[in-house]
N, CA, C and O atoms as a Tinker XYZ file with bonds, in Angstrom:
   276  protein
     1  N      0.404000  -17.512000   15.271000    73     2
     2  CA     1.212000  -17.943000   14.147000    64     1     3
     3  C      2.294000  -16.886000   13.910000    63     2     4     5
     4  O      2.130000  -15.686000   14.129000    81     3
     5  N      3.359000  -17.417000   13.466000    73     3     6
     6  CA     4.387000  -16.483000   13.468000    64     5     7
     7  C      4.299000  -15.786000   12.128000    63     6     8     9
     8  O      3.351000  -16.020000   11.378000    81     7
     9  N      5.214000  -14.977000   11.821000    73     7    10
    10  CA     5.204000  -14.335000   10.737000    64     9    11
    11  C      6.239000  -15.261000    9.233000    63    10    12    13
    12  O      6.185000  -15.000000    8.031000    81    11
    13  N      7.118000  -16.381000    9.977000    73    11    14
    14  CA     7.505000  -17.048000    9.175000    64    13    15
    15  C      6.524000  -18.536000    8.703000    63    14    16    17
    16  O      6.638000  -19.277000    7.726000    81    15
    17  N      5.383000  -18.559000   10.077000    73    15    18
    18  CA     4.487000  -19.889000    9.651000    64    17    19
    19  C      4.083000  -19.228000    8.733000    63    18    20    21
    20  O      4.113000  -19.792000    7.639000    81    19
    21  N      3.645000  -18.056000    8.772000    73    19    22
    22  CA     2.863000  -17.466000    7.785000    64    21    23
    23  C      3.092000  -17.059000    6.368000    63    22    24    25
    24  O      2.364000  -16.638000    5.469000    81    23
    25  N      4.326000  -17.327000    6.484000    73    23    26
    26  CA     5.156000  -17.356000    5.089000    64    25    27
    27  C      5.151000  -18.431000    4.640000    63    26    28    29
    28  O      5.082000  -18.434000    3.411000    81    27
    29  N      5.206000  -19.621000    5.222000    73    27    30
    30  CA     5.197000  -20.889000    4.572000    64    29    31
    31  C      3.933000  -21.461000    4.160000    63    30    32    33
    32  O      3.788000  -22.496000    3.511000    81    31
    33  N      2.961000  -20.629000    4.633000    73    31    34
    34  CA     1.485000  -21.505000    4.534000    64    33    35
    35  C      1.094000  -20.736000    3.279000    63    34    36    37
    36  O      0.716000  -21.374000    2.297000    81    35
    37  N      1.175000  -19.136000    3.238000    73    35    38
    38  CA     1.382000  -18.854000    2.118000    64    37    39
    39  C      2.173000  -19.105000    0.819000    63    38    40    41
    40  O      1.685000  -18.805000   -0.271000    81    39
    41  N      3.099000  -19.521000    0.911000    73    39    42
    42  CA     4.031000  -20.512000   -0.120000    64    41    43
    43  C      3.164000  -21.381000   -0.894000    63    42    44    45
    44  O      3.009000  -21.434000   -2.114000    81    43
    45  N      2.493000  -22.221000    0.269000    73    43    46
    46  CA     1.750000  -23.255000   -0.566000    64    45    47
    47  C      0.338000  -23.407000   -0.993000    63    46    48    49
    48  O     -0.477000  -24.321000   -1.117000    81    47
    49  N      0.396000  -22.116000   -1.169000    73    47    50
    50  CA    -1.268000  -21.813000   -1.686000    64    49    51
    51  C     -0.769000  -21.945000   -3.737000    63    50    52    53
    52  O      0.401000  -21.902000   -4.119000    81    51
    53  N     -1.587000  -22.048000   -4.380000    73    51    54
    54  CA    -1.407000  -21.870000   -5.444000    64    53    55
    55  C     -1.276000  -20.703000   -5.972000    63    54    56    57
    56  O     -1.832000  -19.928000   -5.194000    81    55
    57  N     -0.785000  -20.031000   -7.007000    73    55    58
    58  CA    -0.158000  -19.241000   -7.309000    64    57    59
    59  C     -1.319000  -18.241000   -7.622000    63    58    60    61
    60  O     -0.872000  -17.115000   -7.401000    81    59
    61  N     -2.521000  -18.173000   -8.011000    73    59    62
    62  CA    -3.749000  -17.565000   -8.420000    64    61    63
    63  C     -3.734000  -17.128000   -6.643000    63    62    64    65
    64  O     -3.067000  -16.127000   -6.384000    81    63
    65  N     -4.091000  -17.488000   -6.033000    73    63    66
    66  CA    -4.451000  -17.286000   -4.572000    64    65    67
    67  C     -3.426000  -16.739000   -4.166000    63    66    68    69
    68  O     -3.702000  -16.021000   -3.205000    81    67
    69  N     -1.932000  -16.712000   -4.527000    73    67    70
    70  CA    -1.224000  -16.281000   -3.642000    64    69    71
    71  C     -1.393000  -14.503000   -4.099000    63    70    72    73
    72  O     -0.934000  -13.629000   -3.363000    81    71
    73  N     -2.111000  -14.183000   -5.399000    73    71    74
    74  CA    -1.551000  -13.052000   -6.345000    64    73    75
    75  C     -3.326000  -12.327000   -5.525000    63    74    76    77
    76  O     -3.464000  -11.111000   -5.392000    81    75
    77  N     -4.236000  -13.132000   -5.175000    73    75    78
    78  CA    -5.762000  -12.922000   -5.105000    64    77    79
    79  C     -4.977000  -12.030000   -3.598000    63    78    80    81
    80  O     -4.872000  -10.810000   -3.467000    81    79
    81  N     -4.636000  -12.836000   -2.868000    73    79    82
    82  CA    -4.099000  -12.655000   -1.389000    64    81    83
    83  C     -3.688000  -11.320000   -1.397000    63    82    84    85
    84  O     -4.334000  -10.377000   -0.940000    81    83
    85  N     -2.176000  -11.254000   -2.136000    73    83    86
    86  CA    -1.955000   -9.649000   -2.064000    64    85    87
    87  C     -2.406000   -8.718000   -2.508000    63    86    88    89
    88  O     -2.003000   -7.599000   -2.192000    81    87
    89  N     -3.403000   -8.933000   -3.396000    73    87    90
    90  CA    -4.204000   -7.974000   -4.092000    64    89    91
    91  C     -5.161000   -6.880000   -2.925000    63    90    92    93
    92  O     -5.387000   -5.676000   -2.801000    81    91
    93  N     -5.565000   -8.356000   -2.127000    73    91    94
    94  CA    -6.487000   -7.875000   -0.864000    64    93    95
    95  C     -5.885000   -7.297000    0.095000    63    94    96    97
    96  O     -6.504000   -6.548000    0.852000    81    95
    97  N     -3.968000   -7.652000    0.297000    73    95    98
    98  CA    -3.845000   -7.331000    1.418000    64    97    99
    99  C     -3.161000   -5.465000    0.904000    63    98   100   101
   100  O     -2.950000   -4.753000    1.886000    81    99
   101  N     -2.956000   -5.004000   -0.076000    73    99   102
   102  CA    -2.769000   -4.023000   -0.630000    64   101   103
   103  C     -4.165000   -2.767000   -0.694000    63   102   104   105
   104  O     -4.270000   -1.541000   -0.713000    81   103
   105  N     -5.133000   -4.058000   -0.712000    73   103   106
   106  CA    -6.624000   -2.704000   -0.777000    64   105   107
   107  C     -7.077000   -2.737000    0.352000    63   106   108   109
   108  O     -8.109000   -2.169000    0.712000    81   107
   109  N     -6.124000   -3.617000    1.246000    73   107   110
   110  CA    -6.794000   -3.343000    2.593000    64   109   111
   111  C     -5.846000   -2.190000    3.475000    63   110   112   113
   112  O     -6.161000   -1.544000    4.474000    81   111
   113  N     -4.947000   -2.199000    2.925000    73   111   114
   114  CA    -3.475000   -1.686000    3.095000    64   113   115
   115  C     -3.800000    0.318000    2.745000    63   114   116   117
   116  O     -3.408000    1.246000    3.453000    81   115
   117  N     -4.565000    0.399000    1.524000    73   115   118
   118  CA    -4.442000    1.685000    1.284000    64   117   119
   119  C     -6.025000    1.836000    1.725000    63   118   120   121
   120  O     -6.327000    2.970000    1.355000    81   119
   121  N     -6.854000    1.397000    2.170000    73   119   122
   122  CA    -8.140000    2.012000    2.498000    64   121   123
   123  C     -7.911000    2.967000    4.006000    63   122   124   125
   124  O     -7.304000    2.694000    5.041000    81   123
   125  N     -8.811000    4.365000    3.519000    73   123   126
   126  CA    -8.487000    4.816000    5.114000    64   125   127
   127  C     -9.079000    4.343000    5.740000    63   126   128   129
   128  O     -9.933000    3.497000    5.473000    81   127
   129  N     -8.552000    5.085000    7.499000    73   127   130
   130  CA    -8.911000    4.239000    8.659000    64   129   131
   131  C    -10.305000    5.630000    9.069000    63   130   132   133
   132  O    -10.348000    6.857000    9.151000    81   131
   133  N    -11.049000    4.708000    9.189000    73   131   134
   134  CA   -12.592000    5.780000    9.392000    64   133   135
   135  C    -12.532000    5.317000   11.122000    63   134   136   137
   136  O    -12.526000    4.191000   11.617000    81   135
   137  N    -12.488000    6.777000   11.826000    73   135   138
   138  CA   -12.898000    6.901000   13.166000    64   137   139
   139  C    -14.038000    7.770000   13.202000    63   138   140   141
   140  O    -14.452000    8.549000   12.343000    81   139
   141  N    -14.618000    7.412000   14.730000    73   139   142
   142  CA   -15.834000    8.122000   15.044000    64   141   143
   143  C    -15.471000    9.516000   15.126000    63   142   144   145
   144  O    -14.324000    9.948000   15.245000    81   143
   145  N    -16.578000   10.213000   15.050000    73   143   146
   146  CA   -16.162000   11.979000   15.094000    64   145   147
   147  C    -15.858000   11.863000   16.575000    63   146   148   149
   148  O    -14.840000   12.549000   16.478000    81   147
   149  N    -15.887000   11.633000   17.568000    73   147   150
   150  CA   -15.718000   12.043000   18.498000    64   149   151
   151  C    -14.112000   10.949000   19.374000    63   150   152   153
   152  O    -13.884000   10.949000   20.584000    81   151
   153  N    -13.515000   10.388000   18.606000    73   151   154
   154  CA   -12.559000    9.387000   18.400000    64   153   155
   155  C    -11.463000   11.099000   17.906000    63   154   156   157
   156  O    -10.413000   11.410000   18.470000    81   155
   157  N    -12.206000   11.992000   16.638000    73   155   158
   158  CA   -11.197000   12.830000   16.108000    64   157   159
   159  C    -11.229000   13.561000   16.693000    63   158   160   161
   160  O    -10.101000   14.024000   16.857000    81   159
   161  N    -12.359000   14.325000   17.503000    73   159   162
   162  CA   -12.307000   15.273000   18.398000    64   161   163
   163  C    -10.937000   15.128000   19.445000    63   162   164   165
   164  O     -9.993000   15.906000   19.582000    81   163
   165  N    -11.231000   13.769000   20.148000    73   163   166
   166  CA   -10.379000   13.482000   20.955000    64   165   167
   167  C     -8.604000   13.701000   20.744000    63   166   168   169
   168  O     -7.720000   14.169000   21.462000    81   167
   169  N     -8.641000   13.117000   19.416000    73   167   170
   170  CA    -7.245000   13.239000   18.949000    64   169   171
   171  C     -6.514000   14.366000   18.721000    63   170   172   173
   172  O     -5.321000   14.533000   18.468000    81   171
   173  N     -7.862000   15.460000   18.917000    73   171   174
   174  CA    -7.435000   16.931000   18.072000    64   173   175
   175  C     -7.469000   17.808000   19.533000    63   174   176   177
   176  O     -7.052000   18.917000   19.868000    81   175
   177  N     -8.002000   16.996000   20.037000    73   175   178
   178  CA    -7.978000   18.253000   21.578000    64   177   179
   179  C     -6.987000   18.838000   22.281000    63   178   180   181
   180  O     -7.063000   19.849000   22.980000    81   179
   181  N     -5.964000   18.087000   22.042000    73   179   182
   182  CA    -4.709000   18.778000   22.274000    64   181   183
   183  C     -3.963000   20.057000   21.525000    63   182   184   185
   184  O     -3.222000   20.944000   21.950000    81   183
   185  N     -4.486000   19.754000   20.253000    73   183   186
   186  CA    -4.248000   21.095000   18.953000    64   185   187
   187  C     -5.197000   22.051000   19.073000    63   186   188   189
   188  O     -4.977000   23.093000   18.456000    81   187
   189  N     -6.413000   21.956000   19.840000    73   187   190
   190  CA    -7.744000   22.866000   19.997000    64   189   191
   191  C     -6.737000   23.539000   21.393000    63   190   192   193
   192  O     -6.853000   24.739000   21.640000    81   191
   193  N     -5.799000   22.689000   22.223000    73   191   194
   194  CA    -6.097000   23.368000   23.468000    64   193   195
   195  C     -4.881000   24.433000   23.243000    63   194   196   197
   196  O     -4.824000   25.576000   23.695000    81   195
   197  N     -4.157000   23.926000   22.627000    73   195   198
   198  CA    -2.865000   24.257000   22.327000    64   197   199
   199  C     -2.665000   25.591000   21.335000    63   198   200   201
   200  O     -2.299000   26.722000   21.653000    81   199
   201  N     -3.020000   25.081000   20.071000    73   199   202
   202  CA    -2.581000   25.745000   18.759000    64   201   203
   203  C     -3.773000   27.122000   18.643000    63   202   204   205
   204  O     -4.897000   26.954000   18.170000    81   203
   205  N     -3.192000   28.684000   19.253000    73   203   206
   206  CA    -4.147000   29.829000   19.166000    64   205   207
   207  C     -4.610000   29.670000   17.103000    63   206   208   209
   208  O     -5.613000   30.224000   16.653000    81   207
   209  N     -4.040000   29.181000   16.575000    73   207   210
   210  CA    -4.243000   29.838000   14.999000    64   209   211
   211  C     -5.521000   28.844000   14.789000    63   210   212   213
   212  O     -6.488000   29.296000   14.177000    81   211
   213  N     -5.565000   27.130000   15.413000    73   211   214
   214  CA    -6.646000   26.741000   15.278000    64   213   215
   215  C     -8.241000   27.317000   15.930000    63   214   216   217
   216  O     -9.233000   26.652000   15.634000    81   215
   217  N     -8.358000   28.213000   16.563000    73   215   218
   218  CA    -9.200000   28.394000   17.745000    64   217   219
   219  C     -9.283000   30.080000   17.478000    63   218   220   221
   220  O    -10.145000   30.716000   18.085000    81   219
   221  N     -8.395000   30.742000   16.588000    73   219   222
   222  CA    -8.657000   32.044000   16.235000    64   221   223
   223  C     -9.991000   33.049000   15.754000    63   222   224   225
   224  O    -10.138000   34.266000   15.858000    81   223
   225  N    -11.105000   31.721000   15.044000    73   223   226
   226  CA   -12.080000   32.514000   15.126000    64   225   227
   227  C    -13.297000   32.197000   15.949000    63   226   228   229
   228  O    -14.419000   32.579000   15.616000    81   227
   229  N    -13.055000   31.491000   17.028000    73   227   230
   230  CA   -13.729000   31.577000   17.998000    64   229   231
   231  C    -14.126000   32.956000   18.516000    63   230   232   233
   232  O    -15.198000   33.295000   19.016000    81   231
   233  N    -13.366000   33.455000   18.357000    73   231   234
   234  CA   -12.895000   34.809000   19.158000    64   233   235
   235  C    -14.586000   35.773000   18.389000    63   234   236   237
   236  O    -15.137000   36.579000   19.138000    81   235
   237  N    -15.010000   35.606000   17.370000    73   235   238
   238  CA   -16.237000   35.642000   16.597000    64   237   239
   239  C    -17.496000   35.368000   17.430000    63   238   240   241
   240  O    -18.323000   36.256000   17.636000    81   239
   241  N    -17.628000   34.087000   17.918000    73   239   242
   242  CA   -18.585000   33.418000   18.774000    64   241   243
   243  C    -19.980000   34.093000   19.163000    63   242   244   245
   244  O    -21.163000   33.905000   18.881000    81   243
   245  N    -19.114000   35.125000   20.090000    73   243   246
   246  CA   -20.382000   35.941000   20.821000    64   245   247
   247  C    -21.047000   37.085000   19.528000    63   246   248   249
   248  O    -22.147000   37.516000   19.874000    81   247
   249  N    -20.587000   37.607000   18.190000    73   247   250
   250  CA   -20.934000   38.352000   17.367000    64   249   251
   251  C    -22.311000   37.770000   16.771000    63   250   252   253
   252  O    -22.568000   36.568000   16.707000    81   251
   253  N    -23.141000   38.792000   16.350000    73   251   254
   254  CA   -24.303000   38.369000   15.755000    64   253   255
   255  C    -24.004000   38.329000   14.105000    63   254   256   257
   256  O    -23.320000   39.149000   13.492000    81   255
   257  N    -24.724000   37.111000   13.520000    73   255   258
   258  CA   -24.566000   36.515000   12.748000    64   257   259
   259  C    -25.213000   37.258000   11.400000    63   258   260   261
   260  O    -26.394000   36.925000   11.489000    81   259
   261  N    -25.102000   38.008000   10.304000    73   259   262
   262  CA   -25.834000   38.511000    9.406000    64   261   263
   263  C    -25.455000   38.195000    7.706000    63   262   264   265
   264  O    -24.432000   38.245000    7.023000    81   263
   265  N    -26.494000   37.945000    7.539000    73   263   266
   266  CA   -26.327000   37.210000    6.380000    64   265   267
   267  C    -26.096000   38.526000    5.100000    63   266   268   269
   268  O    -26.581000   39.642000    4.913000    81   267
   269  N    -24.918000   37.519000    4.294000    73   267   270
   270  CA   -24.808000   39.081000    2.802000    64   269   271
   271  C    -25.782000   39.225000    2.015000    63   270   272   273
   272  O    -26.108000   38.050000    1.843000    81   271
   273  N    -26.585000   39.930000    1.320000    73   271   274
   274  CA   -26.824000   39.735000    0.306000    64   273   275
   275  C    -26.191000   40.050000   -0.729000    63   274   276
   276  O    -26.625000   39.736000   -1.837000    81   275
């Protein structure tokens, strides 16, 4: 369906439905988009491989871990 059928079919909805319609297509509009952690990993691996300031305290890693009191 095109984007103008789709204008016309919407036209002739009644006016309650047409207001119900955008209501939904607005909260569907601002909800975030939830990816898998490993979907973000992916996306970020280029900034892990890349960016030293992200990956700076790696450099920590091998240190033993001691807790403050």
């Amino acid at each position: 369906m095109s984007t103008i059928q789709l204008r016309d079919e919407i036209r002739q909805l009644p006016r309650t439905e047409q207001i119900l319609l955008a209501e939904w297509i607005v909260k569907q509009s601002t909800k975030p988009h939830q990816i898998s952690l490993s979907e973000a990993a992916e996306q970020m691996l280029h900034d892990y491989q890349t960016d030293t300031e992200l990956t700076a305290f790696t450099a920590l890693d091998s240190e033993d871990f001691h807790e403050a009191h």
